[in-house]
Backbone bond lengths (Angstrom), bond angles and torsions (degrees), N, CA, C in turn:
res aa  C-N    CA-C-N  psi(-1)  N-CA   C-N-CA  omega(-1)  CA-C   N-CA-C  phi
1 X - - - 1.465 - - 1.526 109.59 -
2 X 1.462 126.93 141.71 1.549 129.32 -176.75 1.450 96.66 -101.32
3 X 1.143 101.91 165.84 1.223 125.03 165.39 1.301 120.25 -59.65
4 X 1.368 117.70 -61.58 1.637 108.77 166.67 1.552 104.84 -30.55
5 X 1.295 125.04 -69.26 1.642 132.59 -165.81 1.506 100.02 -44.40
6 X 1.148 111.40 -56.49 2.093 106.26 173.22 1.498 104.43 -35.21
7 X 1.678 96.36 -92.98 1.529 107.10 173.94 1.448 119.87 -5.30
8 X 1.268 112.98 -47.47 1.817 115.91 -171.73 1.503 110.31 -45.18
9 X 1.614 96.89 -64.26 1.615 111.66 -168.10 1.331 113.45 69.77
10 X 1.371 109.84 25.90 1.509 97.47 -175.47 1.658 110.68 -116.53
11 X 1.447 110.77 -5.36 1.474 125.49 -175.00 1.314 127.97 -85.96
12 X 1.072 153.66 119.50 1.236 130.23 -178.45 1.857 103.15 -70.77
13 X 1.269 104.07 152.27 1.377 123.83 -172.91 1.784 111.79 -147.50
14 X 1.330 110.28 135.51 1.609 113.65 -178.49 1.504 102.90 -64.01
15 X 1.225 111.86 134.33 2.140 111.02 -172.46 1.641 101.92 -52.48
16 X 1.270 105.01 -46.72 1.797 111.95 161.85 1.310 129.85 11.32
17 X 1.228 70.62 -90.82 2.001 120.00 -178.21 1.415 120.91 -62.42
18 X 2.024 91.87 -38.89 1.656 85.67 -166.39 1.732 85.19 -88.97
19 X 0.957 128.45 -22.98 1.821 125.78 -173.13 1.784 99.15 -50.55
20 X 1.372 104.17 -76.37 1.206 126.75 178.00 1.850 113.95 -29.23
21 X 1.407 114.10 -46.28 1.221 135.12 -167.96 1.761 99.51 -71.37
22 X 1.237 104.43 -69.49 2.088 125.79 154.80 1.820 99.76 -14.19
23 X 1.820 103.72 -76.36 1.206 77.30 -156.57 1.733 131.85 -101.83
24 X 1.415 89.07 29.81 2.076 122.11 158.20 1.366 113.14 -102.08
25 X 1.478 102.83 12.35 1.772 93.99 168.84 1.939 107.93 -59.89
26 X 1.041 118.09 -34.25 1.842 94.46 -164.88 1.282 113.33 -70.75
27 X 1.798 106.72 -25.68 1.673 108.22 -179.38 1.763 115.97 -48.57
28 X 1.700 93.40 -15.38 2.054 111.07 -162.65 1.746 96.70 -87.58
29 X 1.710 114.98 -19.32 1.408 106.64 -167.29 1.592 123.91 102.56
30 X 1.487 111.64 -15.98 1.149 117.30 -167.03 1.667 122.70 -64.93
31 X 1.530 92.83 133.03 1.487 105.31 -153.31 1.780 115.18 -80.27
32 X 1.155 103.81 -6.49 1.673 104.56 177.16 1.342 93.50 -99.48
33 X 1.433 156.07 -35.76 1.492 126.36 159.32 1.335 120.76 -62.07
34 X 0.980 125.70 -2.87 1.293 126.75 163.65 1.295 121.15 -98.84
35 X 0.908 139.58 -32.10 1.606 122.69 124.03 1.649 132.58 -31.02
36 X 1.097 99.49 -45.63 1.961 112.30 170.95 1.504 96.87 -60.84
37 X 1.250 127.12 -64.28 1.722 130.87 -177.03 1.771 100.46 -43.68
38 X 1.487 113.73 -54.76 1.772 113.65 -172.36 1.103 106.28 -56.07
39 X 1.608 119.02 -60.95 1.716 111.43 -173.06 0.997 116.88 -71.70
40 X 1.435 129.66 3.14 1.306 117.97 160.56 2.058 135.31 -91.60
41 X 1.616 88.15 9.91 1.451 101.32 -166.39 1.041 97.69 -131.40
42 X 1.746 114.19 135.89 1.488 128.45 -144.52 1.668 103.73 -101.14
43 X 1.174 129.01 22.46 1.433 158.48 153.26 1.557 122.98 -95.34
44 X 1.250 98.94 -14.29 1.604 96.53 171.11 1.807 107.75 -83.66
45 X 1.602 101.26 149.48 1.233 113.39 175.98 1.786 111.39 -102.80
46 X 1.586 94.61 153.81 1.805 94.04 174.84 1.281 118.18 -48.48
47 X 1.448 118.49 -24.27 1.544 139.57 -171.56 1.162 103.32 -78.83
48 X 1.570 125.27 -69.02 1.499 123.60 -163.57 1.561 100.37 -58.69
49 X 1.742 117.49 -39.27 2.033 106.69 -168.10 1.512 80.34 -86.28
50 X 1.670 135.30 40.57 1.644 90.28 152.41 1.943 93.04 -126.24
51 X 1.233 106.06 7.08 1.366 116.64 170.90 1.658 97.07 -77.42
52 X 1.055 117.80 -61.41 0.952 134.62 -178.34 2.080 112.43 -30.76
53 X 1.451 87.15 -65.03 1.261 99.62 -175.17 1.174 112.45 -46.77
54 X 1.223 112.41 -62.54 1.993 139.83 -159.23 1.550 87.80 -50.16
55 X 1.201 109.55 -22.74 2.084 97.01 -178.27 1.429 103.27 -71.38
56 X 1.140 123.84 -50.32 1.878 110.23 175.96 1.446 121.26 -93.14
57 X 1.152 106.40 119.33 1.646 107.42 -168.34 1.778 95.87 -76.56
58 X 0.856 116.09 -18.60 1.660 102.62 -172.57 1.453 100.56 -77.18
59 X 1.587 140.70 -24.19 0.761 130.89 -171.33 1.302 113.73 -106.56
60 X 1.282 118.48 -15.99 1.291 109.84 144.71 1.616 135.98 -73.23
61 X 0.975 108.93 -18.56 1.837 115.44 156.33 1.730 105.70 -65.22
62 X 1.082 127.94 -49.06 1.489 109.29 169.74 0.939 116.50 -76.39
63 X 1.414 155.42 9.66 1.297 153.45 -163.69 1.626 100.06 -112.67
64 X 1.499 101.99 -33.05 1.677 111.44 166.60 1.193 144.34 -79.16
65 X 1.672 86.50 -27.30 1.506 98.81 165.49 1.375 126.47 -67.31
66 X 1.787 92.48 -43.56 1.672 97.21 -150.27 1.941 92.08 -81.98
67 X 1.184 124.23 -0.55 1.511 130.06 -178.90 1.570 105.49 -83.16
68 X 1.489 111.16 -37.13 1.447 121.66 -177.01 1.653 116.66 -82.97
69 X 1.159 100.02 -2.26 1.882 111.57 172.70 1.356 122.77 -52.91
70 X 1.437 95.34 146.94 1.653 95.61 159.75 1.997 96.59 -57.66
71 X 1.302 132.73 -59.00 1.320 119.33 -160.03 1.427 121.21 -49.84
72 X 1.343 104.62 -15.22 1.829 107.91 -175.85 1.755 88.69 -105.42
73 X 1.092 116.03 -35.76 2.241 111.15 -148.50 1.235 109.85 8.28
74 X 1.498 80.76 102.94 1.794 93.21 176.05 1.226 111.67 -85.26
75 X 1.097 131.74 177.22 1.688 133.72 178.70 1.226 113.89 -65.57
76 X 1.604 108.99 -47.07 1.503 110.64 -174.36 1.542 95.21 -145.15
77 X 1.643 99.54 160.06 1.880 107.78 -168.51 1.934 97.36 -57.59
78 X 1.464 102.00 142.41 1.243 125.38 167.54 1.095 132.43 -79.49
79 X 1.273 130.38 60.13 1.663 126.48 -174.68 1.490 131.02 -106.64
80 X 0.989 104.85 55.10 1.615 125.62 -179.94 1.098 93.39 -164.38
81 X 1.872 111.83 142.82 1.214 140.65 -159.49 1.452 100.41 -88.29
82 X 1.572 112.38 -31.91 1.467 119.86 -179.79 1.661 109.36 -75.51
83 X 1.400 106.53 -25.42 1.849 99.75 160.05 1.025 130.04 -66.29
84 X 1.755 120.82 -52.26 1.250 139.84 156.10 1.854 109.00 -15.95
85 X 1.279 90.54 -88.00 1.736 110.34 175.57 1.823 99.22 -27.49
86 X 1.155 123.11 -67.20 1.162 140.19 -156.51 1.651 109.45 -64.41
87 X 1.646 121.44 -43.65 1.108 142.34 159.48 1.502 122.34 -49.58
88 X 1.826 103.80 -62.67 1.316 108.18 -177.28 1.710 126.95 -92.50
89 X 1.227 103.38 -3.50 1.632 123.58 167.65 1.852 97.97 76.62
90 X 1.693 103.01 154.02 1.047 111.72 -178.39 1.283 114.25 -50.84
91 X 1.528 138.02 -42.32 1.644 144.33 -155.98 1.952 83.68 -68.33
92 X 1.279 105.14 -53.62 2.168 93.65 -168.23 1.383 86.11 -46.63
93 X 1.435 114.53 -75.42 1.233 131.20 -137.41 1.898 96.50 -45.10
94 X 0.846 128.96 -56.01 1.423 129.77 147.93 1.094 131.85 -12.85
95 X 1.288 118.23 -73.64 1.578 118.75 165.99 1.278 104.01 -61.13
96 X 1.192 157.03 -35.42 1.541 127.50 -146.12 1.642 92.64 -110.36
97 X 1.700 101.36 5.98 1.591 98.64 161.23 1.312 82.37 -106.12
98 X 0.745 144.72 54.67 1.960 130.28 137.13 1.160 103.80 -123.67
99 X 1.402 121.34 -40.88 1.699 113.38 156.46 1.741 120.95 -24.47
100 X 1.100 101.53 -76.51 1.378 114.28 -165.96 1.855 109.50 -78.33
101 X 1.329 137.02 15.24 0.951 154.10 175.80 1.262 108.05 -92.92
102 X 1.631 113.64 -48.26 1.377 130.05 -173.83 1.494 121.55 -86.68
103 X 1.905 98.87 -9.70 1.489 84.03 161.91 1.648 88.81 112.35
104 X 1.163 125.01 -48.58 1.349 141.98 -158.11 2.037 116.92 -49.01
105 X 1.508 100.64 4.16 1.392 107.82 -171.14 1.170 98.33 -87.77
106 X 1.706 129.96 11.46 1.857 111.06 -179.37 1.094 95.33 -152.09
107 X 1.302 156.78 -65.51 1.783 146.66 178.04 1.101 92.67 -85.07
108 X 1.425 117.64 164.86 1.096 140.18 132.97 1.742 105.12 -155.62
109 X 1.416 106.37 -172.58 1.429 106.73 -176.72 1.588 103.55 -75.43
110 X 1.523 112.59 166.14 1.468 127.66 155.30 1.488 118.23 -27.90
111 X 1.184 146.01 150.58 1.421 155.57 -154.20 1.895 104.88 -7.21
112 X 1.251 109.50 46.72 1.363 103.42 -171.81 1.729 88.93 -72.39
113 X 1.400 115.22 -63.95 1.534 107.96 -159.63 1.594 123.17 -49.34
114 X 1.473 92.91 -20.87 1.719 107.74 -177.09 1.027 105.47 -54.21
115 X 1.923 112.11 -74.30 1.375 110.77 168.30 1.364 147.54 -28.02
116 X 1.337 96.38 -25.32 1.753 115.77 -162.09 1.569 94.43 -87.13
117 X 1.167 108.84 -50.08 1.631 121.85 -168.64 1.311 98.74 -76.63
118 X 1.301 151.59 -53.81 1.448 149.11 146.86 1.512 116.68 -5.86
119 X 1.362 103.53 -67.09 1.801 101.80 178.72 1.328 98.59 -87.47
120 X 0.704 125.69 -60.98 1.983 113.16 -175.24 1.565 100.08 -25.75
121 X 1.185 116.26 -45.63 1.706 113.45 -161.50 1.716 93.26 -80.93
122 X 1.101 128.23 -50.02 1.112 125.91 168.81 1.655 133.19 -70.82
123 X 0.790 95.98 -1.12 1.678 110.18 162.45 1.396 104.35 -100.83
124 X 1.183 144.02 -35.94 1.640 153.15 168.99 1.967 92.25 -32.31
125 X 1.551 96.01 -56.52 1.492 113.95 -120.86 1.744 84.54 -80.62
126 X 1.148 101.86 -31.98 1.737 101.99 -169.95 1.111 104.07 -115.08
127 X 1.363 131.55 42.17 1.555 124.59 -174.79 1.477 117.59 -93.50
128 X 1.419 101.93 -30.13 1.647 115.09 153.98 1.870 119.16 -28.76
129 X 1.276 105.16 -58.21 1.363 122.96 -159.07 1.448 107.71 -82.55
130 X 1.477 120.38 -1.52 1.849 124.73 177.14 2.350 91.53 -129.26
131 X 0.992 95.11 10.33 1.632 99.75 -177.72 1.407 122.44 53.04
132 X 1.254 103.48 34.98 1.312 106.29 179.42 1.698 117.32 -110.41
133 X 1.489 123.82 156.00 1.119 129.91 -147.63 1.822 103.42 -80.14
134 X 1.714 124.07 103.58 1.514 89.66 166.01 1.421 168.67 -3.88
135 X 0.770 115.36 -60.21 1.086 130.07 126.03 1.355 144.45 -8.84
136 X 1.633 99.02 -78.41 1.798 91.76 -178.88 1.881 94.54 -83.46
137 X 1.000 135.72 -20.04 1.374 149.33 161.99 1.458 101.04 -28.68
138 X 1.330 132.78 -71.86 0.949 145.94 163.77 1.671 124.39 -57.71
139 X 0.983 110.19 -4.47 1.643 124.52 179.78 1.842 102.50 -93.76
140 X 1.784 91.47 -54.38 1.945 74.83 -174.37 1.327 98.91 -94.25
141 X 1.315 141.58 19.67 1.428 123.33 173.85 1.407 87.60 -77.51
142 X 1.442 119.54 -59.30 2.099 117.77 -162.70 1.365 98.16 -63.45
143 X 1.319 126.77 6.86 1.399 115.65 -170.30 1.609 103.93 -117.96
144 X 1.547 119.88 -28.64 1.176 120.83 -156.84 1.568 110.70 -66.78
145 X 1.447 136.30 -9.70 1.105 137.44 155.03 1.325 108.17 -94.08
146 X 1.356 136.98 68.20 1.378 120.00 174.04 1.509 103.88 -102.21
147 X 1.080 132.54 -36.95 1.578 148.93 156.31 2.023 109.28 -22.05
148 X 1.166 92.03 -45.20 1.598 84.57 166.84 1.577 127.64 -77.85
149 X 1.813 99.95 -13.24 1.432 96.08 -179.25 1.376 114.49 -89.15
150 X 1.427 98.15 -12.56 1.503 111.95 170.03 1.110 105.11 -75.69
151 X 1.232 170.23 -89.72 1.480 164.73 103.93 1.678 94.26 74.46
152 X 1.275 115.81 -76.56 1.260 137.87 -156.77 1.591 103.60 -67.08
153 X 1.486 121.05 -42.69 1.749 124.54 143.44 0.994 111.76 -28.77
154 X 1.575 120.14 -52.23 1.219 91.74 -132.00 1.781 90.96 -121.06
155 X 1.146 136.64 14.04 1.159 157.46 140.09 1.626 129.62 -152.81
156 X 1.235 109.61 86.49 1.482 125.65 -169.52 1.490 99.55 -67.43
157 X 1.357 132.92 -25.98 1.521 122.61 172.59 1.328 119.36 -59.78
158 X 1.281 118.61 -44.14 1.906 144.08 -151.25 1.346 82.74 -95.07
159 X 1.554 123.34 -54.36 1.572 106.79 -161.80 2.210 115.13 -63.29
160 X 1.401 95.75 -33.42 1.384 127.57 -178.38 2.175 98.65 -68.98
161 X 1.461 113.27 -53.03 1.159 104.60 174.54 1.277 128.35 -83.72
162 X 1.165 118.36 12.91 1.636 126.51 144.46 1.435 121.73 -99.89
163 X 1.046 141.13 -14.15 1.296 139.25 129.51 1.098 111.67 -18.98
164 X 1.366 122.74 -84.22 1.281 123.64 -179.03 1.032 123.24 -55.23
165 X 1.265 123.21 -49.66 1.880 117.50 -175.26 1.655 95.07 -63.29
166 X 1.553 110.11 -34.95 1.976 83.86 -177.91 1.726 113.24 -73.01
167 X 1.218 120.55 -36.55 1.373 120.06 162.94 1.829 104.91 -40.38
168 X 1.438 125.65 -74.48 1.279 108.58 172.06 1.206 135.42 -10.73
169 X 1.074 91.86 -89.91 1.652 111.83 -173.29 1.667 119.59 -61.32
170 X 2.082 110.92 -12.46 1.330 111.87 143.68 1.783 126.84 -53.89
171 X 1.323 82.58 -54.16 1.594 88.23 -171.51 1.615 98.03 -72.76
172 X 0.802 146.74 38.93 1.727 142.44 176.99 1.667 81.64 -134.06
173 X 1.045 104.70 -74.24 1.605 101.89 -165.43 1.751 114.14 -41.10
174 X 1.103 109.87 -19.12 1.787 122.25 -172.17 1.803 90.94 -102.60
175 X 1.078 124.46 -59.56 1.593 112.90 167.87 1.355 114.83 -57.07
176 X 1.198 143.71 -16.54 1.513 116.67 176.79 1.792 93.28 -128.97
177 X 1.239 140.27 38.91 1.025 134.00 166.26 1.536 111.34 -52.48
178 X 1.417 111.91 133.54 1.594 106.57 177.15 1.586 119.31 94.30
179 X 1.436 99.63 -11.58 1.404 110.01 -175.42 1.471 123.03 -137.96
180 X 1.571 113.88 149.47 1.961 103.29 -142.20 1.542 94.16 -71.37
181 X 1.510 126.81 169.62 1.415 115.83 -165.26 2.034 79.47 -169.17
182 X 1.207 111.47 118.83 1.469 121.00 173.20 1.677 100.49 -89.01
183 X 1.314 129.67 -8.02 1.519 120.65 174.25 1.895 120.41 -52.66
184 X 1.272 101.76 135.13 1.011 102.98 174.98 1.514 129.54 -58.30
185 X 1.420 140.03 121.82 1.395 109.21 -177.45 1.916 91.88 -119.35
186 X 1.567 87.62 147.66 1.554 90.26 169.90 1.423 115.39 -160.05
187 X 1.808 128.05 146.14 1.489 126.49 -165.37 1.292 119.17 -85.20
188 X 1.321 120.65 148.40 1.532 112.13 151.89 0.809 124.57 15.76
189 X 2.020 119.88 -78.58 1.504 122.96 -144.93 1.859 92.06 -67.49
190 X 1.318 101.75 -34.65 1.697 106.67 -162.62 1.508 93.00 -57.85
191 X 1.413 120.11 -77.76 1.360 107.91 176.86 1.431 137.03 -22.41
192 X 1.634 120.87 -43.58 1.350 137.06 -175.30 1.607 89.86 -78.69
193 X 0.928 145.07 -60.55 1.206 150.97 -164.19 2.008 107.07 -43.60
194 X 1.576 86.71 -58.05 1.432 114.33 -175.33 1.759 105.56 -64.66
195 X 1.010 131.48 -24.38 1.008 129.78 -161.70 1.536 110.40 -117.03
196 X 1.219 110.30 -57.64 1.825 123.55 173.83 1.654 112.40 -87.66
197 X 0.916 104.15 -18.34 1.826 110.57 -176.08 1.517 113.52 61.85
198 X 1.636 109.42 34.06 1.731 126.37 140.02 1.173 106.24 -175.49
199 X 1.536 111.51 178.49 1.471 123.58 -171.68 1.198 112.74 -88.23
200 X 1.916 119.08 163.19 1.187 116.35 -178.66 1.021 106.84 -54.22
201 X 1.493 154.16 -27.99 1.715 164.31 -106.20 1.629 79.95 -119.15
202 X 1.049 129.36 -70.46 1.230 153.75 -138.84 1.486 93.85 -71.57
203 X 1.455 106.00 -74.01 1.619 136.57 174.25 1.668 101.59 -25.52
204 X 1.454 117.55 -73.57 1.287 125.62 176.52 1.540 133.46 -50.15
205 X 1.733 93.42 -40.85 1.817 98.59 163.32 1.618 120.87 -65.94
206 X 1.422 114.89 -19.59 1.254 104.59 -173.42 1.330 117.59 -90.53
207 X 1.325 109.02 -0.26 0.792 117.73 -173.00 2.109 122.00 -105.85
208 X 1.582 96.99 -20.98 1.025 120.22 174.39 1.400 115.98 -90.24
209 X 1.327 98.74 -13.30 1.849 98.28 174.74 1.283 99.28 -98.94
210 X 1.389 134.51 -12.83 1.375 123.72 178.67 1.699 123.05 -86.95
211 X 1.726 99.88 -3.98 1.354 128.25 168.16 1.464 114.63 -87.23
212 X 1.217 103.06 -16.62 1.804 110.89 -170.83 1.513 94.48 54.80
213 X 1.213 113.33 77.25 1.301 109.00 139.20 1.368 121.25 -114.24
214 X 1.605 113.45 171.07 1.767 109.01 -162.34 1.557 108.85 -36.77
215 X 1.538 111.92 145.72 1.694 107.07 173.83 1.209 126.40 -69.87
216 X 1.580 102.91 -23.51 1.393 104.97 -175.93 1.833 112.35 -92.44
217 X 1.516 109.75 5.18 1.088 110.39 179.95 2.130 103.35 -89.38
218 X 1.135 110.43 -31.69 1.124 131.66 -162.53 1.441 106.95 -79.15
219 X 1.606 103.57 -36.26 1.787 106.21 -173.45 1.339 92.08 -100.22
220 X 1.838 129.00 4.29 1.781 98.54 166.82 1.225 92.09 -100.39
221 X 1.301 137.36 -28.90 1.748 133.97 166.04 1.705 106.31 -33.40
222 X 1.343 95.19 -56.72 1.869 94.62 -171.16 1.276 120.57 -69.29
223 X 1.205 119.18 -20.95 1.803 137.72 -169.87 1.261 107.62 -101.40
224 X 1.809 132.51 -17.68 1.491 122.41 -172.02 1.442 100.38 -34.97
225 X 1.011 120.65 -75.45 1.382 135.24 -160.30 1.783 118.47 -68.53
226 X 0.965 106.45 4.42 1.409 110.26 154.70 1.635 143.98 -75.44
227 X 1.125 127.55 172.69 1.795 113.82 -173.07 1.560 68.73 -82.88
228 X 1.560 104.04 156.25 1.631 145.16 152.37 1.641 94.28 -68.61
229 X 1.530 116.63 134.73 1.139 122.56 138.32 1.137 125.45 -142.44
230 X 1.621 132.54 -137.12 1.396 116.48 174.38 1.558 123.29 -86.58
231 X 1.470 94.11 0.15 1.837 86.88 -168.43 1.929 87.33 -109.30
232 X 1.409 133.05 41.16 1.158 126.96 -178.15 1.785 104.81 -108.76
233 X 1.313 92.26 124.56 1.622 97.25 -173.10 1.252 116.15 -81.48
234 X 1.677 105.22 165.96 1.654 104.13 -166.03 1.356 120.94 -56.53
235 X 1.716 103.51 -24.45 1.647 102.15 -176.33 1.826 97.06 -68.60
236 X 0.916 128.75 -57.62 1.309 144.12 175.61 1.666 102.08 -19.74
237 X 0.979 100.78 -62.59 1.844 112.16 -175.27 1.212 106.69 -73.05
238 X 1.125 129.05 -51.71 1.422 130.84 149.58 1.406 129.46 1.50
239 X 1.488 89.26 -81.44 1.776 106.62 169.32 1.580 113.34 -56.47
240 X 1.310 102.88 -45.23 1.972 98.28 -167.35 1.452 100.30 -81.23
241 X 1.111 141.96 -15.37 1.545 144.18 159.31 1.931 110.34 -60.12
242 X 1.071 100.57 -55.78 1.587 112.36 172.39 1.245 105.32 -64.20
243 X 0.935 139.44 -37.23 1.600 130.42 -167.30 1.473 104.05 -110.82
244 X 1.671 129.92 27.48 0.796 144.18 141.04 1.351 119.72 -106.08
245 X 0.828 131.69 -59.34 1.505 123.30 148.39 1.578 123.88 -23.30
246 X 1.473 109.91 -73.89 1.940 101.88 176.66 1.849 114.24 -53.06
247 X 1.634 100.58 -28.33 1.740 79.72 177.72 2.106 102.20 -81.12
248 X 1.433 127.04 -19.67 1.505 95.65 175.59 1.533 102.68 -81.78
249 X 1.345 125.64 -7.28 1.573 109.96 164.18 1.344 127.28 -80.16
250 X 1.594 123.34 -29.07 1.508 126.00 164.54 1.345 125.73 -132.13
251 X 1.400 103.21 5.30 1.842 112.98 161.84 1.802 87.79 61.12
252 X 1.040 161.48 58.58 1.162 159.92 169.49 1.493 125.04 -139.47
253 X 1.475 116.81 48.54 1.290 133.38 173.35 1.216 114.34 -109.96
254 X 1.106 137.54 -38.11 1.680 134.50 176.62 1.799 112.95 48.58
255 X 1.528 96.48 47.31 1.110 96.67 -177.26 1.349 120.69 -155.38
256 X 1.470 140.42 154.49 1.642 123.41 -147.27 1.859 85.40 -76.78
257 X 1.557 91.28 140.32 1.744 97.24 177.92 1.543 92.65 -155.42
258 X 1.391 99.40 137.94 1.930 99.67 156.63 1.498 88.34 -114.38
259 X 1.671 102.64 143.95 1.499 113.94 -137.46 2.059 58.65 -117.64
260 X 0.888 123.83 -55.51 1.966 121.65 -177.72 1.142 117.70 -50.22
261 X 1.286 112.22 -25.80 1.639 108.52 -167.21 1.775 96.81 -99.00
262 X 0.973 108.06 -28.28 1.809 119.01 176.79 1.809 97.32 -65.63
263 X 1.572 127.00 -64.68 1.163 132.36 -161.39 1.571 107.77 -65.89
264 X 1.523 111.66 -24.43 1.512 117.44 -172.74 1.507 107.96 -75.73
265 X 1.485 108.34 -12.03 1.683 117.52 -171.23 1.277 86.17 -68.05
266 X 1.704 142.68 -68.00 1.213 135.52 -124.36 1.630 100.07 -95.91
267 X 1.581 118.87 8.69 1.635 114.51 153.82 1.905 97.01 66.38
268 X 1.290 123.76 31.52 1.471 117.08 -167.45 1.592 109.11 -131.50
269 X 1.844 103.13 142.57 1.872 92.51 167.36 0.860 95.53 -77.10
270 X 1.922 79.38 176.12 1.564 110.65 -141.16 1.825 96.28 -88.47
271 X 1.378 118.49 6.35 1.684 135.48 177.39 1.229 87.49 -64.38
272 X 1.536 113.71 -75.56 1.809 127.29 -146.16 1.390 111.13 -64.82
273 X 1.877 119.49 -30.17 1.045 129.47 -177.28 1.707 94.22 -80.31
274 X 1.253 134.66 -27.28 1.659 115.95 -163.69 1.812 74.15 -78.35
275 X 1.508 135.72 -50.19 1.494 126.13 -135.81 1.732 105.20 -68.50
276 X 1.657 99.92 -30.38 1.877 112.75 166.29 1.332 123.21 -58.37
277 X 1.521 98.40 -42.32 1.781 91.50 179.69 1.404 101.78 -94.23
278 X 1.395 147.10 -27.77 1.064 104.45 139.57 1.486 177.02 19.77
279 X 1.581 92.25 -87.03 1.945 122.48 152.90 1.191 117.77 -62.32
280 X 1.867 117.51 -22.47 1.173 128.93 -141.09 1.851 85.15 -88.01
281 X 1.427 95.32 -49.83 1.913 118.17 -171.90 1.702 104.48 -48.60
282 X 1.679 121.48 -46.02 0.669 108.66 176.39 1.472 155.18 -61.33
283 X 2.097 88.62 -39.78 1.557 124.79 -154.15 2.097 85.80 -85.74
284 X 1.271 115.28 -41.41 1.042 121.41 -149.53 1.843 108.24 -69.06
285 X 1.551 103.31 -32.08 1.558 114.08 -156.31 1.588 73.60 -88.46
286 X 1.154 126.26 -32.36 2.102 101.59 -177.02 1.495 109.04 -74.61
287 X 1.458 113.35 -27.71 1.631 108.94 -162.71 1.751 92.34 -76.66
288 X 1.846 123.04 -48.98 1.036 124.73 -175.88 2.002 109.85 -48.29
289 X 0.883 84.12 -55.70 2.039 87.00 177.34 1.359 112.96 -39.69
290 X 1.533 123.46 -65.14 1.250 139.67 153.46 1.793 105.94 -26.94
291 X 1.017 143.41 -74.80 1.058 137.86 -140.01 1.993 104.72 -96.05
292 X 1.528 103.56 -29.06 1.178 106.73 169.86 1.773 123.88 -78.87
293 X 1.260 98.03 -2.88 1.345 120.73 -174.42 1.913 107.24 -60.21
């Protein structure tokens, strides 16, 4: 399978195949992990990742866009890739080359970008408070669902017919609240499990460690969805704090979450947490536009 054929997203593909295919992309040449490899090595120059860049025009169209946003408003329009870079710091510039590596610039699932842009903004916002760097804070929040976009590659029917059955069985669960109901209810992971034989969480780490990206970015990607305990690292807490937060700011996760046990991470009244999700409502619906664009 080529890379163009990833990129498409329009094929159905066995999760297998397309995993396997993902993580032999460099043997293919492909020029946005190789950009992902530069900004991640502390020897690269602003110069070499904007040489770099200028080789994929698709990723330089998002690199322009998302610099020219209401979420960045820069002072003045951004049109050089070496501003971009300079504006949005190596850690974006990174992710939105893992974006476009994965294909992720034309399908994806239903409110995927919402979500993505939701915790990214909210992982930004509290990244101070788990000691982690802005930046990459904001790198695995837009990233921490990437496993579903893989899903959605690689069967756009299955990813689309769990959507719906979880929408279902929301709206049933909100119509008969309070009242006995023998329907089966069951999450995401069960579905992904049932169908691909692992979770998006799972799906995305294997795929992100086969990119070498940071480890600790990769094992809080793979762990969101795990119980918290004591051996769970800050990136780890990180993510399940953020992705408790973007669902009380846009309720658009469709996915098993304790939204209390996430909010109890960030040790905060319940003032500072309404004033985050909040910011969260705002910052998130410009970055999502931008990125769904």
């Amino acid at each position: 399978m080529t890379a163009a054929a990833l990129a498409s997203g329009v094929s159905t593909i066995p999760i297998g195949e397309l995993l396997v295919a993902m993580e032999h992309l460099p043997a293919q040449g492909n020029v946005a992990l190789r950009v992902l490899w530069m900004a991640d090595n502390p020897e690269t120059t602003i110069s070499d990742l904007e040489r770099a860049v200028q080789d994929d025009p698709v990723l330089v169209a998002r690199l322009l866009h998302l610099a020219n946003s209401a979420y960045y408003s820069p002072l003045y329009p951004i049109t050089a890739v070496k501003q971009a870079i300079l504006l949005l710091g190596f850690a974006t510039v990174r992710t939105m080359a893992t974006v476009v590596a994965c294909g992720l610039t034309r399908s994806v699932p239903a409110r995927f970008w919402t979500h993505a842009a939701a915790t990214a903004t909210a992982a930004q916002l509290v990244a101070g408070r788990f000691g982690v760097e802005a930046g990459e804070a904001f790198a695995v929040g837009l990233l921490h669902d990437l496993g579903r976009g893989l899903f959605h590659v690689a069967d756009p029917a299955a990813s689309t017919a769990f959507d719906r059955r979880l929408q279902r069985d929301r709206h049933a669960a909100a119509t008969t609240a309070g009242q006995a109901s023998d329907q089966q209810v069951v999450d995401r992971l069960t579905l992904e499990r049932a169908r691909f034989g692992m979770t998006h969480a799972e799906a995305a780490a294997r795929v992100l460690e086969a990119w070498r990206l940071p480890p600790q970015m990769v094992q809080a990607i793979g762990a969101h969805h795990d119980p918290i305990d004591a051996m769970a690292t800050d990136t780890v807490r990180l993510v399940v704090a953020a992705e408790a937060l973007a669902e009380l700011a846009l309720g658009c996760c469709d996915e098993p979450l304790d939204c209390e046990a996430g909010i109890a991470l960030l040790d905060l009244d319940l003032d500072r947490v309404d004033t985050i999700v909040d910011r969260i409502r705002t910052e998130a619906i410009d970055l999502s536009a931008v990125l769904s664009a």
